[in-house]
VEXTI-765239 format. One line per 4 residues: number of its first residue (from 1); for each residue x, y, z of C-alpha. Coordinates in nm, 2 decimals. Layout:
<rs>
NUM	X/Y/Z | ... $
</rs>
This chain:
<rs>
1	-8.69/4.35/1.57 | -8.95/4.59/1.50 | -9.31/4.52/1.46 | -9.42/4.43/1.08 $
5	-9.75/4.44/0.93 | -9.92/4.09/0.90 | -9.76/3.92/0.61 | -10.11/3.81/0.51 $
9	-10.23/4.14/0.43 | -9.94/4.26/0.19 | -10.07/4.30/-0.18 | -9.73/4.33/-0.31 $
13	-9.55/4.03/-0.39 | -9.22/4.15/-0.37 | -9.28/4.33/-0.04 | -9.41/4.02/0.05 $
17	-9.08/3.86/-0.02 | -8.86/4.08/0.09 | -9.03/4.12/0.44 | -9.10/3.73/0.45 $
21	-8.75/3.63/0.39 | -8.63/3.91/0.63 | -8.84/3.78/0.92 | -8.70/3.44/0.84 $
25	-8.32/3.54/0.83 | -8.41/3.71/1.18 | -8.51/3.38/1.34 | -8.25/3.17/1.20 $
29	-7.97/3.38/1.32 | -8.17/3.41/1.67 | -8.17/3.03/1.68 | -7.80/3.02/1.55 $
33	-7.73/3.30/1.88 | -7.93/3.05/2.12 | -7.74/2.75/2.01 | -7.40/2.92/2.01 $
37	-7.46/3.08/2.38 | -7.55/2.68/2.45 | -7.17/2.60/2.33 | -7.31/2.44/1.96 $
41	-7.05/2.51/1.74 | -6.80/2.35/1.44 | -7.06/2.31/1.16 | -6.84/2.49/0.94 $
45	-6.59/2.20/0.99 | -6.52/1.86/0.93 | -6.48/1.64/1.17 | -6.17/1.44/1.18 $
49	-5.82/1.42/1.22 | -5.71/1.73/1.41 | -6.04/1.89/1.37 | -6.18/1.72/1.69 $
53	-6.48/2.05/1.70 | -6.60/1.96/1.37 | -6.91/1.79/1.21 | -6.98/1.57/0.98 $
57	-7.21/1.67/0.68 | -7.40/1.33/0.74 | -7.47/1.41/1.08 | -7.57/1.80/1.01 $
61	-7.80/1.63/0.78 | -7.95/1.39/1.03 | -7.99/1.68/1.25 | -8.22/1.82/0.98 $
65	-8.43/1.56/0.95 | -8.49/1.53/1.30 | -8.60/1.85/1.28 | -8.78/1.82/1.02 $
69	-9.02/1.55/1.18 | -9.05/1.74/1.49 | -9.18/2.08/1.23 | -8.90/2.30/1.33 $
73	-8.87/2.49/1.01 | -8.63/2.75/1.18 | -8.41/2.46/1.26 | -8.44/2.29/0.90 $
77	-8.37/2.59/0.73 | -8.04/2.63/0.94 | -7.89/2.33/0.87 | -8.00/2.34/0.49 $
81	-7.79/2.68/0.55 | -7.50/2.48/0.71 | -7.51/2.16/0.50 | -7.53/2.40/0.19 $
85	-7.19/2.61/0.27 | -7.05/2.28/0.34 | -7.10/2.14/0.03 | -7.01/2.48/-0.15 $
89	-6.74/2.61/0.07 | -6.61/2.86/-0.17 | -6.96/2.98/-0.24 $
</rs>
């Protein structure tokens, strides 16, 4: 990822956004490529019956607020992502 100017400085609101949301996305898919090169994986199914990979949506969401209370707003933000699709799996 390239260097961006200090998102502190910008003027423009919607620059502001675009570049602040962009910056975001980039760490939550770094974090997703960390986790996944760890072995983490099956949030995008249940757990159960023949689905022995899977997760449960209560768990995801315990996971959240675990890291939640340790401030990892990378990590929140990715299972808000996860807990979100799971809930709305059609989008």
């Amino acid at each position: 990822m390239k260097a961006l100017i200090d998102i502190t400085t910008m003027t423009d609101d919607a620059c502001a956004d675009d570049n602040g949301v962009g910056r975001f996305v980039y760490m939550m898919q770094k974090k997703l490529e960390e986790k996944r090169a760890e072995g983490r994986r099956g949030w995008n199914r249940p757990h159960g019956p023949g689905q022995w990979d899977g997760c449960a949506i209560e768990h995801l969401q315990e996971l959240q607020r675990e890291a939640l209370a340790k401030g990892n707003q990378v990590a929140v933000a990715n299972y808000a992502m996860m807990i979100w699709n799971r809930q709305h799996p059609t989008g």
